[in-house]
Structures are given as structure tokens and as C-alpha cells.
Backbone bond lengths (Angstrom), bond angles and torsions (degrees), N, CA, C in turn:
res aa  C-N    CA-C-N  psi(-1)  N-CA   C-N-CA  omega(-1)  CA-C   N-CA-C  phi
1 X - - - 1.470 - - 1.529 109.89 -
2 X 1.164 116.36 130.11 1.642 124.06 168.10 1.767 107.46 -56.96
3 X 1.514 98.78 152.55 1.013 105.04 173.99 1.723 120.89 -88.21
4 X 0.853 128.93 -151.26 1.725 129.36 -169.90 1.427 98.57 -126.06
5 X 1.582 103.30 150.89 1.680 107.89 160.05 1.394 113.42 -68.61
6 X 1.626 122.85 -178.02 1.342 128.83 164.89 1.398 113.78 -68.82
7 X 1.527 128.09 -23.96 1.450 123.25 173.01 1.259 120.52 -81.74
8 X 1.664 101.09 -31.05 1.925 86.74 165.98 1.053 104.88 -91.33
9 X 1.085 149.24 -12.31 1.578 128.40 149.93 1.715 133.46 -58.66
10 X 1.038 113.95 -16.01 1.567 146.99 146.61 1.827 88.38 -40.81
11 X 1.448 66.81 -108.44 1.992 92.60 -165.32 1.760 104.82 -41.92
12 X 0.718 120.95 -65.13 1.779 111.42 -179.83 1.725 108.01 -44.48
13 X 1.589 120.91 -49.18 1.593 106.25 177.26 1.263 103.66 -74.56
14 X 1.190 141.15 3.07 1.614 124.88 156.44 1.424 105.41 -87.91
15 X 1.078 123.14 -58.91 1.482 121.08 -175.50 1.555 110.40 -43.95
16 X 1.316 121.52 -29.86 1.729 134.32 167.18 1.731 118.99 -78.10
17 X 0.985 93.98 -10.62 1.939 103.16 171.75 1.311 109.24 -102.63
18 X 1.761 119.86 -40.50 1.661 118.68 158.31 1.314 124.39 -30.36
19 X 1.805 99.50 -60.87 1.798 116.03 -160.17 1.841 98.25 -69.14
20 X 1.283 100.23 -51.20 1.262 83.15 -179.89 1.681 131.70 -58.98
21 X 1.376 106.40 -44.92 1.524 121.85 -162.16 1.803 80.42 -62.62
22 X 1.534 126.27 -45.37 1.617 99.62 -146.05 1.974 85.22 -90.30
23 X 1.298 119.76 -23.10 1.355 110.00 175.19 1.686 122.04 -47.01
24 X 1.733 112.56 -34.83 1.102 105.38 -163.85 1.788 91.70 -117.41
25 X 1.241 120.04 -0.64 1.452 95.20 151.82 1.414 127.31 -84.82
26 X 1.913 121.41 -12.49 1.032 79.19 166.55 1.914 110.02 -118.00
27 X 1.163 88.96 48.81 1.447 92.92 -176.52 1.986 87.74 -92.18
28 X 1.292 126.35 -57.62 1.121 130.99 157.01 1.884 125.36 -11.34
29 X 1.271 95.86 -62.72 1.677 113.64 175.64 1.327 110.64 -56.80
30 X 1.575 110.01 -60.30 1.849 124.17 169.85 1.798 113.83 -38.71
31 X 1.751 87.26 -51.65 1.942 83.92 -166.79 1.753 97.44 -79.38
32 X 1.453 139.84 -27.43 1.421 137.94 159.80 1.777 104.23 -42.24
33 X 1.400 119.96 -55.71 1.306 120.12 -165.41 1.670 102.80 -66.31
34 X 1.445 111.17 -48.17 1.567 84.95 -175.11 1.694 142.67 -97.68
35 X 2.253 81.05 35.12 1.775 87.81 173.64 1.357 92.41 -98.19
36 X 1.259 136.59 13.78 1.567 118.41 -175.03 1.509 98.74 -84.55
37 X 1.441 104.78 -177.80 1.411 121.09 179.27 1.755 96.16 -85.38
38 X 1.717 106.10 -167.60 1.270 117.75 -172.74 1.513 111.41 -90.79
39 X 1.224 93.98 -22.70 1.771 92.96 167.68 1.456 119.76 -80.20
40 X 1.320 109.46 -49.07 1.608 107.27 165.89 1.182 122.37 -54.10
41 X 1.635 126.92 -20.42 1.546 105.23 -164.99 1.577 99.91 -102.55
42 X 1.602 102.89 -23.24 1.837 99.44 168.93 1.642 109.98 -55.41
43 X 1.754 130.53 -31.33 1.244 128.57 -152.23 1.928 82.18 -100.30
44 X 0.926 132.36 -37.76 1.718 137.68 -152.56 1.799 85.13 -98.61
45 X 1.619 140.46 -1.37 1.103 125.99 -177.23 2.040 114.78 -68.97
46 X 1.549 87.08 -40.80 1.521 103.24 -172.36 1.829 94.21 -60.12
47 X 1.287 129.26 -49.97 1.331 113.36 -171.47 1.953 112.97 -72.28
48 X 1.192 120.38 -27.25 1.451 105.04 161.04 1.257 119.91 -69.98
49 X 1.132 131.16 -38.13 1.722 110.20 154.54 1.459 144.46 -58.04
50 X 1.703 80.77 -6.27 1.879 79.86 -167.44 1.882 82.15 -88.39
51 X 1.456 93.15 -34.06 1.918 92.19 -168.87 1.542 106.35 -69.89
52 X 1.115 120.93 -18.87 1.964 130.84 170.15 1.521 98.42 -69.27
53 X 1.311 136.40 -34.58 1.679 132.77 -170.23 1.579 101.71 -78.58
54 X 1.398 104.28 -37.59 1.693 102.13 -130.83 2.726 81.36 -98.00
55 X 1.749 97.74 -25.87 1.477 68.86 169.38 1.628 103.14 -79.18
56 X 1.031 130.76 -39.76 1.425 142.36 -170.23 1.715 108.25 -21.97
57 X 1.306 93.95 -66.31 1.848 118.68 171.34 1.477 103.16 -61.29
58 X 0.911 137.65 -60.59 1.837 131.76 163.99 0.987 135.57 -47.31
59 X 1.413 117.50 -19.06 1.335 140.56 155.01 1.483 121.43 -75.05
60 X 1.153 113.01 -61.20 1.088 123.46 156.16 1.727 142.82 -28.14
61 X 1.352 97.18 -57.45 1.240 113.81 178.17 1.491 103.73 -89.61
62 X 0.950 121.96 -54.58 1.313 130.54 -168.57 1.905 106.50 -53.67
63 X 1.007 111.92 -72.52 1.791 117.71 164.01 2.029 93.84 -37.98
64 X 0.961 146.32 -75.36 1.388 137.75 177.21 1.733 111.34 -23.89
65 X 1.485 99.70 -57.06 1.608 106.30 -139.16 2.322 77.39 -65.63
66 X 1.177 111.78 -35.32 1.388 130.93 -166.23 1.266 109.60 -72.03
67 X 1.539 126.30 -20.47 1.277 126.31 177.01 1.731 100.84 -99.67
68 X 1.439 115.29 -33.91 1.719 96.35 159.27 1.417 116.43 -56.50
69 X 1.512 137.51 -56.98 1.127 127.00 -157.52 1.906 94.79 -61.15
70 X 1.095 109.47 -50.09 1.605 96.81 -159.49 1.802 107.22 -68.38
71 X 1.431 117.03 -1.62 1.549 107.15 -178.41 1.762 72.99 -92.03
72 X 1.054 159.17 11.12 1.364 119.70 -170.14 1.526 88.64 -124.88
73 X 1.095 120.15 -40.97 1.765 119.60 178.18 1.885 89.90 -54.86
74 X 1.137 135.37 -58.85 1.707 138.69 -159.20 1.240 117.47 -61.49
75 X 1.610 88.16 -21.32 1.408 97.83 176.64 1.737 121.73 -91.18
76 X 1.465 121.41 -50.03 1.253 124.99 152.94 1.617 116.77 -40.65
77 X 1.166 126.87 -50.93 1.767 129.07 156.55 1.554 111.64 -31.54
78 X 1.451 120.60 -48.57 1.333 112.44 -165.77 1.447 98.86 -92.77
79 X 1.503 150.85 -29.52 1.284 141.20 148.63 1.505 114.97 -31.85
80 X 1.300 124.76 -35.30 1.794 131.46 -163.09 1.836 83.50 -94.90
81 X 0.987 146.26 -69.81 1.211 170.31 111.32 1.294 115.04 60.27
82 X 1.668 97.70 -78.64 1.815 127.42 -168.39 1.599 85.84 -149.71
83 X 1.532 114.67 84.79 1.665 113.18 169.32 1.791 106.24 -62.41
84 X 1.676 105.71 -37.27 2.089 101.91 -151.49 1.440 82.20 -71.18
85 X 1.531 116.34 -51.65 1.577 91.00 -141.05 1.565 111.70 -109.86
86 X 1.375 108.47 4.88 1.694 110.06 157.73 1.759 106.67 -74.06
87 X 1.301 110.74 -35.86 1.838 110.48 -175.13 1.660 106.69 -64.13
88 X 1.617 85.86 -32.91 1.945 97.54 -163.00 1.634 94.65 -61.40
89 X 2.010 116.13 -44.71 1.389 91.15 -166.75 1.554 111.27 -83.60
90 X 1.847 124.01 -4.85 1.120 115.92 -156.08 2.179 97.50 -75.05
91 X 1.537 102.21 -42.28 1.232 143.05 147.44 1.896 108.64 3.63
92 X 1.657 94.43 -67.26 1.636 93.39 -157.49 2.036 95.27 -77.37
93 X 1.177 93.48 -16.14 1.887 91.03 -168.32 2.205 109.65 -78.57
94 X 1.051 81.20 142.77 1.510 92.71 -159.25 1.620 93.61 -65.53
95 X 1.233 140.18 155.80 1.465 119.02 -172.19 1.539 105.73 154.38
96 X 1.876 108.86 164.72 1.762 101.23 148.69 1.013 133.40 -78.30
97 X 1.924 106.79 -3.63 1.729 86.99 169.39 1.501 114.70 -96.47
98 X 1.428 108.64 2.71 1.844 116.49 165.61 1.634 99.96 -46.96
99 X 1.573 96.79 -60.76 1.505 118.98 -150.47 1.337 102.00 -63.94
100 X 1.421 135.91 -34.66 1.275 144.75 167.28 1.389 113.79 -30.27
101 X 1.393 107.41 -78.12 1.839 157.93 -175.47 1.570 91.41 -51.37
102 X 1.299 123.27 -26.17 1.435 113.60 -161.06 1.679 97.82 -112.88
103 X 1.582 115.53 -18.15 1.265 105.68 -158.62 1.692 88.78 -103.34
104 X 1.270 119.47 -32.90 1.350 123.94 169.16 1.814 114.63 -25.96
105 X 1.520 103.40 -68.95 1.169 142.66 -158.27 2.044 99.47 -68.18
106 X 1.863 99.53 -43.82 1.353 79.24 -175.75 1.713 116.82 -82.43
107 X 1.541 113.75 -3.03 1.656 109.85 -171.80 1.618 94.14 -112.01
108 X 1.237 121.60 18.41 1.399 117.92 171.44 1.307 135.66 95.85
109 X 1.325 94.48 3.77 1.826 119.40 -162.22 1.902 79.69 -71.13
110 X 1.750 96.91 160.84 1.452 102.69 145.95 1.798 114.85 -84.64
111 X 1.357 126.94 141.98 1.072 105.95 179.85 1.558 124.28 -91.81
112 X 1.442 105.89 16.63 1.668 108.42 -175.19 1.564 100.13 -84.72
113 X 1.060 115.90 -55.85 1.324 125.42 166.29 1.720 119.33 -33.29
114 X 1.367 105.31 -59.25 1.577 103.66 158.35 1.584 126.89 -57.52
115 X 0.925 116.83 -44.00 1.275 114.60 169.66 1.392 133.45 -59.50
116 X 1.068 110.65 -54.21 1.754 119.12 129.06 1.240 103.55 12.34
117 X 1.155 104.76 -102.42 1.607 137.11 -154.85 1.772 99.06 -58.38
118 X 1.141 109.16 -46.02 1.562 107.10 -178.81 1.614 113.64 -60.83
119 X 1.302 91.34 -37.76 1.706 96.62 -175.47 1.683 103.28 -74.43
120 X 1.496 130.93 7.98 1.387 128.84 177.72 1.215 117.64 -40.49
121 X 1.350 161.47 173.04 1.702 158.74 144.74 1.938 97.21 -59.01
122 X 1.702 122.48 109.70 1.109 134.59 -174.42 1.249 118.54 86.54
123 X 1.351 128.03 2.23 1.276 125.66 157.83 1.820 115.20 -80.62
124 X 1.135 91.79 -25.41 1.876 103.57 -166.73 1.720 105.79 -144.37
125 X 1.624 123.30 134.78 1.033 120.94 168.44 1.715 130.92 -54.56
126 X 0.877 119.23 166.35 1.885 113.26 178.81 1.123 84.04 -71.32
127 X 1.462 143.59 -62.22 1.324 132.60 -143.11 1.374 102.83 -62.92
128 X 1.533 125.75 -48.27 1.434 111.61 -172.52 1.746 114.27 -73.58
129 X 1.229 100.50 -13.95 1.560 95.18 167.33 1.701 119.77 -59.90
130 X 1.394 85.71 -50.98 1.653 102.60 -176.96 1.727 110.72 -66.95
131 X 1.653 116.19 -22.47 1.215 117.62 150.00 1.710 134.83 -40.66
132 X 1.354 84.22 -60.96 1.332 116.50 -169.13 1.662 103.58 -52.92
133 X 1.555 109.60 -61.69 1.375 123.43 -165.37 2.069 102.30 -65.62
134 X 1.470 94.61 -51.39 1.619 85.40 -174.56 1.745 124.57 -87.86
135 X 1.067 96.57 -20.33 1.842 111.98 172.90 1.651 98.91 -82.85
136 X 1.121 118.36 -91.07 1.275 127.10 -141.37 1.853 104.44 -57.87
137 X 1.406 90.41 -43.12 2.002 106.17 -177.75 1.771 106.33 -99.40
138 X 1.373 119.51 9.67 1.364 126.92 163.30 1.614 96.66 42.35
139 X 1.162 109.79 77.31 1.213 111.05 169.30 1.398 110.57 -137.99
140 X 1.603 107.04 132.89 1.780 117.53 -161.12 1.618 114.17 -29.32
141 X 1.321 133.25 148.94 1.287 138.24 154.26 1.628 99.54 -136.03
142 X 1.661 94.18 150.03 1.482 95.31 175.61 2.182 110.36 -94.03
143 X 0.785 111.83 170.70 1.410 105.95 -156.59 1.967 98.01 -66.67
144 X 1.645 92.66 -29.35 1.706 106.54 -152.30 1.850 94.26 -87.89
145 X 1.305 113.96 1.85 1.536 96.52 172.42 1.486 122.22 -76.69
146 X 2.052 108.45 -35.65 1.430 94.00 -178.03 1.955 105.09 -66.90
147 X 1.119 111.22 -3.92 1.740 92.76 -168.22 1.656 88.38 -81.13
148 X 1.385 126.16 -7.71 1.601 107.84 -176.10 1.363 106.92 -83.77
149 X 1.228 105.50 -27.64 1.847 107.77 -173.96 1.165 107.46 -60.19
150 X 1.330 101.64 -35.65 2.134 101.58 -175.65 1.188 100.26 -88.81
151 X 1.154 150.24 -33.03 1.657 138.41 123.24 1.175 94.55 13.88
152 X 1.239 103.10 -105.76 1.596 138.23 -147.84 1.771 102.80 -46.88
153 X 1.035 117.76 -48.76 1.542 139.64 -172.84 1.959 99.93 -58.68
154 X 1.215 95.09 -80.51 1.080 111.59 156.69 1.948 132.98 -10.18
155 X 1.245 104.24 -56.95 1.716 124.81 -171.01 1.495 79.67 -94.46
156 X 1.153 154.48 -48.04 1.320 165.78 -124.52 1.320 104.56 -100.50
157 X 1.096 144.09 -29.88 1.540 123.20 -96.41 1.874 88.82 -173.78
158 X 1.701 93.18 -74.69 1.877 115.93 -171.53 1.457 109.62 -116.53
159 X 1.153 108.99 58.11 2.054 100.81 -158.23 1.178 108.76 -28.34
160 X 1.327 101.21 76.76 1.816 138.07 155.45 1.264 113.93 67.22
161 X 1.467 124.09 45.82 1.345 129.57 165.02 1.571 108.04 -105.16
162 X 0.987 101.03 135.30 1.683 92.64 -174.03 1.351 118.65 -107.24
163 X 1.243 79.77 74.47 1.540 95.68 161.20 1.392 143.58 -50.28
164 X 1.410 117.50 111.66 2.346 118.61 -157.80 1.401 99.99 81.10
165 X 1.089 130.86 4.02 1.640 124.82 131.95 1.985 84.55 100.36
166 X 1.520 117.48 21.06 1.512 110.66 -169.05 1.355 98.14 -56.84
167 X 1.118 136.88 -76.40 1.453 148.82 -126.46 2.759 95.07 -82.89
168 X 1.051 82.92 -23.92 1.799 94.53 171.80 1.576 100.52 -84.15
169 X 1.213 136.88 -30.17 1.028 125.11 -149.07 1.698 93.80 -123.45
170 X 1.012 137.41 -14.83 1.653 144.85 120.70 1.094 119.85 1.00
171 X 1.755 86.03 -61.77 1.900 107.62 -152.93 1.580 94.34 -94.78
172 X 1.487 129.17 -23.51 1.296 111.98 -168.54 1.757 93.24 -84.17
173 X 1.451 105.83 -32.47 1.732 89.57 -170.44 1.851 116.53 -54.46
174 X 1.530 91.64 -52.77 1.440 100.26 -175.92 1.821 131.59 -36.98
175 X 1.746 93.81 -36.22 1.423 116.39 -173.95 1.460 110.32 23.73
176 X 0.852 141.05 -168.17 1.329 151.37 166.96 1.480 113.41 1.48
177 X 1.238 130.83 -31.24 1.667 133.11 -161.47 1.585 95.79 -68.24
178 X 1.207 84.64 156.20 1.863 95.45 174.01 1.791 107.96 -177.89
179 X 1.192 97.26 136.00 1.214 109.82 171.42 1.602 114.91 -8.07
180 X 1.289 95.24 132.78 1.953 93.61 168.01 1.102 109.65 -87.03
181 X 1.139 137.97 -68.26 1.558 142.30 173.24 1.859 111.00 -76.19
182 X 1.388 116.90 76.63 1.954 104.11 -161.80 1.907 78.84 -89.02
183 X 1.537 89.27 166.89 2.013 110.04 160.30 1.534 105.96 -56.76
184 X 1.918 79.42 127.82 1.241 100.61 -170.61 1.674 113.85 -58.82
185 X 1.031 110.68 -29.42 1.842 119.07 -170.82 1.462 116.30 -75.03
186 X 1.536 110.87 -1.85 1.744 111.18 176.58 1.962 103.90 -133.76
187 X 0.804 129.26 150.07 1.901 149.12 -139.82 1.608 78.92 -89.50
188 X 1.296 85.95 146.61 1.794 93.19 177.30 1.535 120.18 -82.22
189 X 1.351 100.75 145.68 1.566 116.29 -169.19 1.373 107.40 75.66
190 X 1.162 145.26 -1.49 1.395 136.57 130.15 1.280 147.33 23.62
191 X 1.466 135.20 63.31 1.478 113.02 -128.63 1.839 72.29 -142.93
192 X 1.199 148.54 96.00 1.204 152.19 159.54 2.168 113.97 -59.39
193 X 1.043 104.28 -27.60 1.221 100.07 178.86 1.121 123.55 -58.90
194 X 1.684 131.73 120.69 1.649 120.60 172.09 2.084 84.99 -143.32
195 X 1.595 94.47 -176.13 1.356 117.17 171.06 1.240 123.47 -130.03
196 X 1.524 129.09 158.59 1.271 126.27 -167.51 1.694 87.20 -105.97
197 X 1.567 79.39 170.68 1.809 101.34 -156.20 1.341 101.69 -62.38
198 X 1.427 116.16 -12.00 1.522 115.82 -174.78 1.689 109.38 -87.45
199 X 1.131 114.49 -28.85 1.551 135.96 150.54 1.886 97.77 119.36
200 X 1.466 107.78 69.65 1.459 116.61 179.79 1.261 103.81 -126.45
201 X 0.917 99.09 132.61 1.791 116.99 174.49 1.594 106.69 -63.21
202 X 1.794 108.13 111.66 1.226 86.61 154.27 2.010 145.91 -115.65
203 X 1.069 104.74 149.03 1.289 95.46 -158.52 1.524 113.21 -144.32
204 X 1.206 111.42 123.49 1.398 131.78 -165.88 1.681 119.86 -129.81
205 X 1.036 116.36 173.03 1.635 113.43 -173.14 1.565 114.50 -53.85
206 X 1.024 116.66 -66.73 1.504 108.94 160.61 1.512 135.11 -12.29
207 X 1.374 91.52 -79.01 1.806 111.13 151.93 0.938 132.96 -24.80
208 X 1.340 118.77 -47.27 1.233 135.62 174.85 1.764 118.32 -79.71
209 X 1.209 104.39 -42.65 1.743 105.22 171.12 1.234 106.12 -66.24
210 X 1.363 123.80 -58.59 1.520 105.54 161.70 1.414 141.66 -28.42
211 X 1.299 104.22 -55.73 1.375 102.43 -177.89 1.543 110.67 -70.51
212 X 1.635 127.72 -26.51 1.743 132.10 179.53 1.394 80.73 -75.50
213 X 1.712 159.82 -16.89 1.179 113.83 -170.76 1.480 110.78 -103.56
214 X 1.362 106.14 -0.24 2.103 122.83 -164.41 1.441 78.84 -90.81
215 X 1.697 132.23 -37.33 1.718 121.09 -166.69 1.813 93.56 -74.34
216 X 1.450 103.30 -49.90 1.548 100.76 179.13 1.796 117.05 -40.79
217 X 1.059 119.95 -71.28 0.769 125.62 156.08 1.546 130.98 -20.78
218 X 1.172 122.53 -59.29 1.511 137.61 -169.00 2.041 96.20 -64.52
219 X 1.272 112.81 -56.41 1.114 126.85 178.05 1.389 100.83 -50.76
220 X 1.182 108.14 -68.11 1.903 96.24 179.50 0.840 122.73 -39.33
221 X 1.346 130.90 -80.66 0.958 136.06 -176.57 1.493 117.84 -57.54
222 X 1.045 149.25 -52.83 1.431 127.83 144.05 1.333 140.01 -10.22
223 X 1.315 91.00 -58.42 1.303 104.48 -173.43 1.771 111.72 -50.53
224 X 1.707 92.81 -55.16 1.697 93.58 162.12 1.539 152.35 -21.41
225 X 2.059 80.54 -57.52 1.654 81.61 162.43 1.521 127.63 -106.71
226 X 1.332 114.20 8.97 0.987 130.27 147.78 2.033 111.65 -36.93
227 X 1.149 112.19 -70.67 1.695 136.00 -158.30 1.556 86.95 -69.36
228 X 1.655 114.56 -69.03 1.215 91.50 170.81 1.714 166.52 -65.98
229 X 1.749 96.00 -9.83 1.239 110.42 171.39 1.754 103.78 -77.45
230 X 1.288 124.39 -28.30 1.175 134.51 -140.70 1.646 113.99 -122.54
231 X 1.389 101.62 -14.43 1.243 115.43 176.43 1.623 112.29 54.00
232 X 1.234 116.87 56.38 1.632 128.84 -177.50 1.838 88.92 -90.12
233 X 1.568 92.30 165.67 1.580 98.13 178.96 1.133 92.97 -89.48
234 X 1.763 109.58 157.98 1.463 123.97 168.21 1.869 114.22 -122.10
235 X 1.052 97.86 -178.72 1.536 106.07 172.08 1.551 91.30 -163.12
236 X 1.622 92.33 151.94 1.750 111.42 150.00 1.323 117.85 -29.50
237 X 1.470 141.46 114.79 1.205 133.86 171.15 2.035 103.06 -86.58
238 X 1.204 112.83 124.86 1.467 110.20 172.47 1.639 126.30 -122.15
239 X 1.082 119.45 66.99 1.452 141.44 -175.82 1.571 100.35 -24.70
240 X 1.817 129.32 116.85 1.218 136.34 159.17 1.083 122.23 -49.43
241 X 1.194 138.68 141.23 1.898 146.85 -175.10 2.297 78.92 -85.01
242 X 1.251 105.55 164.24 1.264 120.48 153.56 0.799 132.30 -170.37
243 X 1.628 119.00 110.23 1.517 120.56 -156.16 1.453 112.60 -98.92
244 X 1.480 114.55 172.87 1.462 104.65 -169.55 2.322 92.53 -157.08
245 X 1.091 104.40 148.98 1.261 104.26 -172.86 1.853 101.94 -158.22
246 X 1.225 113.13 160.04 1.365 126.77 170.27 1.080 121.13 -154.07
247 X 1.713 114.08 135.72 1.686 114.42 -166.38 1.251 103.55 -104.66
């Protein structure tokens, strides 16, 4: 097995300090809730759900906001990397980063360097990053990531009404597709995301580990053939133990 870049090694040991920290806070809250009596846990019910929504959405978003930065850092890496033939494919696609690549080139600029710079955080949307990396440089995506972005957008954005029908129209494209290789710890084809009739995202702790382990995942495995089509540096990836206890 190949090893990982420094950005998915980044983003995966955060995404591994998330799962745990929100796994065992509210695993914590759960085992507090069910030493109470029957009156306390009917009155203490409303706060484990609100605390089941609120890691759900932190999970959620947070694994997203972390899988844009690392397609856009992976991507500037493979310009420094493989300048001819990452430019060559960014190059043939009709576009602003054609127009970049072309305007660079005619006043003398290098255009890796420009490109660079375009790909900055506010120079260019995530989406066209996330364009860029899986269209243009054909590099794997699993079907269930764009439905997280509209997730993510969504909780972000419309506290989780999905508003322009993104996060329905996700789910109708995807239909059936699903990960080839999904996380090993949830049943294959697995897709927990739906909406209520009012059109709200719902999303709860569960939900949320799911979706940080499909980003975990997505990154890995990407990342892989990412390095190898592209010849990015790797290293050993070595995942931290992290324990947690209360007296």
C-alpha cells in the first residue's frame, strides 16, 4: 500500500480527533442519562437529542469543510509535483482555469505559479476545486461525497433546509451508486441521509459519524491515486491511539 501525502495526513489525524472526541462525548452523556430515574430521563430526553443534532452537524460539516481544504492543498502539490501534465489536463478543459494557463503563458508568466495563486481560499469556489481535482485530473470520487457537500452547505448556509432542492437532487442523481470500497464499520450501500416532508435535513450523531467516516475514507483512498497518477510525495501514515477516562 502507498503511503499518504502531508495533507491527508493532516486531514485524516483531525478527522480521528473529531470521531473520537464527539464519540466519547456523547457516549458519556448516554451512559449519565441512563443512571437517572424515569422522571429525569423523560425531562433530560430533550437535551440528548439536542446533544445527538448539534455533534451530528459538527461532524458533519466539519469532515466537509476538511475535505475541501485538502482537495485544494492536493491539488496545488500536484501543479509543484507534475507541472506538464497536471497543467496539460487542467489546460485542455474549456474554463477560467484554461483562461489562466493561457494568459500566463502569453505575457510570459510561468503558469504553475499562477495557478497556484488562483486556487488561493477566495480566489476560486470549493466546488470548482473539487471540479478541477475529480473531472479535469480524473481522480476517484465516491458517489456519496457530493450529497455531503449539500449537507454541509445546507446546515451551513439554511440551518438545514434545503433550499433549490440541492441536497434531493444529490440524492436523485446518485440513485443506486455507492462507494466501491465504503468504511468498513457501516453495511454496504449505506446512505443514512433523507429529509423531512417539510424539506429539513435530518441529522443526528450517527449521521454524522457516518458521514466523517465516508470523508475518511474518500480522502484515503483518493489520496492514493491521487500520489500515484501524479507522483506527489508520500510518507507512512500512522494513526494516534486516544484515550479518554473519567473518575
Amino acid at each position: 500500500m502507498r503511503g499518504l501525502t502531508e495533507y491527508a495526513q493532516i486531514v485524516l489525524n483531525e478527522l480521528h480527533k473529531l470521531r473520537c472526541a464527539s464519540m466519547f462525548m456523547f457516549a458519556d452523556a448516554q451512559r449519565a442519562h441512563q443512571k437517572l430515574g424515569p422522571t429525569q430521563q423523560s425531562k433530560n430526553s430533550q437535551y440528548i437529542g439536542l446533544a445527538s443534532h448539534f455533534l451530528g452537524s459538527q461532524q458533519l460539516t466539519h469532515s466537509v469543510d476538511l475535505y475541501n481544504w485538502y482537495c485544494r492543498e492536493v491539488l496545488k502539490l500536484a501543479v509543484i509535483s507534475n507541472p506538464n501534465e497536471v497543467l496539460s489536463a487542467l489546460e485542455a478543459v474549456e474554463g477560467p482555469i484554461k483562461n489562466n494557463i493561457v494568459r500566463a503563458r502569453k505575457t510570459g508568466r510561468m503558469p504553475g505559479p499562477e495557478i497556484i495563486e488562483r486556487f488561493k481560499p477566495g480566489n476560486v469556489s470549493e466546488k470548482m476545486v473539487r471540479i478541477a481535482v475529480h473531472k479535469h485530473l480524473d481522480i476517484s470520487e465516491n458517489p456519496e461525497t457530493n450529497v455531503l457537500c449539500a449537507c454541509r452547505n445546507s446546515l451551513v448556509h439554511n440551518m438545514g433546509k434545503d433550499v433549490g432542492r440541492k441536497i434531493a437532487e444529490s440524492l436523485a442523481k446518485i440513485g443506486n451508486d455507492r462507494a466501491i470500497i465504503a468504511p468498513t464499520n457501516w453495511p454496504d450501500g449505506h446512505l443514512p441521509i433523507h429529509l423531512t416532508n417539510e424539506g429539513n435535513l435530518v441529522i443526528d450523531s450517527e449521521i454524522g459519524s457516518w458521514a466523517l467516516d465516508m470523508i475518511s475514507n474518500q480522502i484515503h483512498l483518493m489520496d492514493q491515486n491521487f500520489s500515484a497518477l501524479h507522483n506527489l510525495p508520500t510518507t507512512r501514515w500512522r494513526p494516534r491511539s486516544i484515550s479518554h477516562s473519567f473518575t
